[in-house]
N, C-alpha and C positions, 0 to 999 in steps of 0.2 A: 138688113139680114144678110146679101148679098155681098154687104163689108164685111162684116163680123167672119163671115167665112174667108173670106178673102187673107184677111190678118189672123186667122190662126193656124190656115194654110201655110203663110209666110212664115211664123213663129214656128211651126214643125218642120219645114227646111232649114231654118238657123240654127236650130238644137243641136243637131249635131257639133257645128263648133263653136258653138255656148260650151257644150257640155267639156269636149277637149280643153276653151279654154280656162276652164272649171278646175280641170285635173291636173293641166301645167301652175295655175294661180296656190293650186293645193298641193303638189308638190314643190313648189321652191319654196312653201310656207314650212312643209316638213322639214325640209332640206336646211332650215331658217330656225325650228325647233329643236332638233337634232344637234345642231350647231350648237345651241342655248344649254340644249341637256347634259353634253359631254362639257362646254366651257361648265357647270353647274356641279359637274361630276370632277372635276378635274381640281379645282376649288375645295370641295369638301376633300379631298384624298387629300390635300395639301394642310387642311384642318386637321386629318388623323393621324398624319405623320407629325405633327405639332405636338398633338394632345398624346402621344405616344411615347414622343422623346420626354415630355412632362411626366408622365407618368413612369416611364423608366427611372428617371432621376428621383421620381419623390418616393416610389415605392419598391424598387428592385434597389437601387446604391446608398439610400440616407442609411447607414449604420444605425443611427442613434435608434431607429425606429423601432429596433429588436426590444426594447424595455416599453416602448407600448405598442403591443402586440393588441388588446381588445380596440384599442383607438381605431389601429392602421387597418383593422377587419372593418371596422365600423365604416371608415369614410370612402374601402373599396366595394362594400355593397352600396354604400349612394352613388356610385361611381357609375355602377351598375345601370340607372337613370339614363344618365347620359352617355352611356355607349347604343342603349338602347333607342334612345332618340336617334342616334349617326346610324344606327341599320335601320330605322325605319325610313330616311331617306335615302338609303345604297338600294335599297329594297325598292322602292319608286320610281328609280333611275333604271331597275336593272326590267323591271316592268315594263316601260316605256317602250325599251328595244326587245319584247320580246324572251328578253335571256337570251338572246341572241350574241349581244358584242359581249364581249368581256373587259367591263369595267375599270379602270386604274384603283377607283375607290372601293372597288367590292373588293378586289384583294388585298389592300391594304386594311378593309373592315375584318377582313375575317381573321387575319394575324393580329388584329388589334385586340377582338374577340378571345381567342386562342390564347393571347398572353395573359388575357384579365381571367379567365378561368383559371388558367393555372397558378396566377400570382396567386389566388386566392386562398389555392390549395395550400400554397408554401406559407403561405401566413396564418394558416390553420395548421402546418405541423412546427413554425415554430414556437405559436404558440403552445402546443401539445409539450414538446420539448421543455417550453420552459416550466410549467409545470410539472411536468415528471423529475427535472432537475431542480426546482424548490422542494419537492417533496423529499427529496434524496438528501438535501443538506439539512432540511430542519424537522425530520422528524427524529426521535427518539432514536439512536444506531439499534436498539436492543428491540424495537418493533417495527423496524424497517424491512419490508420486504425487497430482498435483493433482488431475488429472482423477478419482480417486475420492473425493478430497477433496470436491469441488462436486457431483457426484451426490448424496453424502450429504447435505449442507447443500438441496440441492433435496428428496431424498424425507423429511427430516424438517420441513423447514417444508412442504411441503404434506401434510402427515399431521396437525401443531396446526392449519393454517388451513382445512383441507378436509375430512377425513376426522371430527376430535373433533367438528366442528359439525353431525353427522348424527346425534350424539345431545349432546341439548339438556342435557341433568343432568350427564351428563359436564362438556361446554363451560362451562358455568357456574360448576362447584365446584373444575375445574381451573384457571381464568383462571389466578392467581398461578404454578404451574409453567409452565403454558404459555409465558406473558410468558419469565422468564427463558431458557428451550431457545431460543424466538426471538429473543431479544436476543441471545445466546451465537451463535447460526447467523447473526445479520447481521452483526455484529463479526467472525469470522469470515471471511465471504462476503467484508465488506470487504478485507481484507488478502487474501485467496487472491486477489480479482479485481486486486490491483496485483501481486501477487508472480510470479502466473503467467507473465507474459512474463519474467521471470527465470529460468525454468526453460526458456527455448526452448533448444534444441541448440547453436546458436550463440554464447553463452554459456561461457566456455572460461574455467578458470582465473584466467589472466592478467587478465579480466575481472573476475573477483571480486576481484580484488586490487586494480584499480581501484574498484568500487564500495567497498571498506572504505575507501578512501581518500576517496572522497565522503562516506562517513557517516559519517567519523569513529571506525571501528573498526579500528585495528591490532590491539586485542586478536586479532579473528577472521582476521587476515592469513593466518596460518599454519594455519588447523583447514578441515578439509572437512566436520568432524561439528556446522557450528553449524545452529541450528534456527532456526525461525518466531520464536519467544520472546526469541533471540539479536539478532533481527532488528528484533523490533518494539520491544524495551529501548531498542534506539539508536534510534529514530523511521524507520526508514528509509523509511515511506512521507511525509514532511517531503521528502525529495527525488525525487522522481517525475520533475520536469525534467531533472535530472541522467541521473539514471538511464536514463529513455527515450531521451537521444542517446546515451549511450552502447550503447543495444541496437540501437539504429539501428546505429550503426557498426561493432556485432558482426555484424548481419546481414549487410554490405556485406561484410564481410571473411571471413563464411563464403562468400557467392556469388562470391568470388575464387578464393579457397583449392578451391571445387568445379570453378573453370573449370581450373584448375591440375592439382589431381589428374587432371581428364575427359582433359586435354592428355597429363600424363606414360604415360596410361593406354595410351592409344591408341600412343604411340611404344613403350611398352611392348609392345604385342601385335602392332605394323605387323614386317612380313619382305617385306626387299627381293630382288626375284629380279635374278640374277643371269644373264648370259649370254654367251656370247662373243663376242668384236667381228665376230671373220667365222670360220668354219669350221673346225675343228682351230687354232684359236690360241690362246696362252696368254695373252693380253690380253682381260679381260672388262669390260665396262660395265651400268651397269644399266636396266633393262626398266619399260616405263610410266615415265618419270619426271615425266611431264606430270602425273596425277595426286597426284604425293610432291612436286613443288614447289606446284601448288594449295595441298595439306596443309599446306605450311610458313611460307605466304604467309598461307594463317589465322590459324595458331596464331601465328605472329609478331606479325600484327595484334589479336591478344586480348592474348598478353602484354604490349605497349605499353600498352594501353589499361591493363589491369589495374595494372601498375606505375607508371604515370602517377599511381595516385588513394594518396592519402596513409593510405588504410583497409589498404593491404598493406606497409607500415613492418616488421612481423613475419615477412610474408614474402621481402623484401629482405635481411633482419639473418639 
């Protein structure tokens, strides 16, 4: 019994530098971890900057990629996978130390991050893009709405000129796609800003049958389904001159054509009272006429003027 105490007496005096050389064995092991973690860390930042440059090259510079737009969406949300794996190991690393040091691979994850969000954005407005611009060349010119036309052409070029330039990496490695979306939405722009006045209301058939005759298209005499493309084949922004009096002269002959309808309209809805000449007689005349010859003195005086001007040749026939 007199041992037993003896030796655990002894084992409580050594403790103390047990225990010291406990915490020296356990720090040079950290010290030996640590070492492991950032060589661990320093490795994968070398892997991100790899898979970065890869990804710059396949998805910000391949040109060709712009004609498949749902593919390149497609294989940067699987992409998504594994970026998410590379933060869950920056995230373990930056753990380890507390959040304390600041990582080579955490700042290199998070630019890596940053660009793959935003690529994605850009590949969802060129996509956006090309669609609005399919739609613009092969629908019908005569039930094409313009005016979503030009919104679009306005919120895609201010999305390349404004919005990509608020991150600089982006901006940079995307120039080449850029360029093209933007040339494509000014070509565009141009022909939408001459066409649009072709699309006013005024604008009637018979019209377009005169503009083929300007441009030199009988082929499109007879079709109401040609397009933008049908359009620009034959140059028909080459006659702008042309074209503009003749819209001049469609709009005259709509503000005719509206005093005419406003005219029929009104004799249409006017009810003449009636009255009798004098008291139980069967001889009746009509009531107020002061105001129905005014009326008639009017519209007589519009109708002159209107048929007077050679813009109402269609309404005359």
């Amino acid at each position: 019994m007199q041992e037993d105490i003896e030796r655990v007496k002894e084992l409580y005096e050594k403790l103390p530098s047990k225990l010291a050389g406990a915490e020296e064995a356990l720090k040079a092991k950290q010290v030996s971890i640590e070492t492991i973690i950032h060589t661990s860390s320093d490795t994968l930042s070398k892997k991100i900057r790899a898979f970065q440059k890869k990804y710059i090259e396949t998805y910000l510079q391949d040109k060709s990629r712009i004609d498949e737009c749902h593919q390149t969406l497609e294989e940067l949300f699987k992409r998504s996978k594994a970026i998410q794996e590379i933060k869950s190991k920056v995230i373990l690393y930056k753990e380890f130390f507390n959040r304390k040091v600041e990582l080579e691979s955490s700042k290199n994850f998070d630019k890596l991050h940053e660009l793959h969000i935003q690529t994605i954005n850009l590949w969802k407005m060129i996509l956006y893009w090309r669609k609005r611009r399919e739609m613009c060349y092969t629908t019908p010119f005569l039930e094409l709405d313009i005016d979503k036309i030009i919104r679009s052409i306005k919120k895609t070029t201010r999305y390349f000129e404004e919005k990509v330039s608020k991150y600089p990496l982006l901006k940079e490695k995307s120039k080449a796609l850029a360029q093209i979306i933007l040339n494509q939405a000014k070509e565009t722009s141009t022909l939408i800003n001459f066409l649009k006045n072709c699309k006013k209301p005024s604008l009637k058939l018979r019209h377009w049958g005169q503009i083929f005759a300007i441009i030199k298209a009988p082929h499109l005499r007879n079709s109401q389904k040609f397009t933008i493309i049908n359009l620009r084949e034959v140059h028909i922004q080459n006659y702008m001159d042309e074209i503009g009096k003749l819209i001049e002269q469609a709009d005259l002959e709509m503000k005719y054509e509206t005093i005419i309808a406003k005219i029929e309209k009104e004799w249409d809805s006017m009810k003449l009272k009636i009255i009798p000449y004098i008291p139980e007689s069967e001889t009746f005349i009509l009531s107020n006429i002061d105001s129905t010859f005014d009326k008639i003195e009017d519209h007589l005086t519009s109708l002159e003027n209107v048929l007077s001007s050679r813009n109402t040749l269609h309404v005359k026939e």
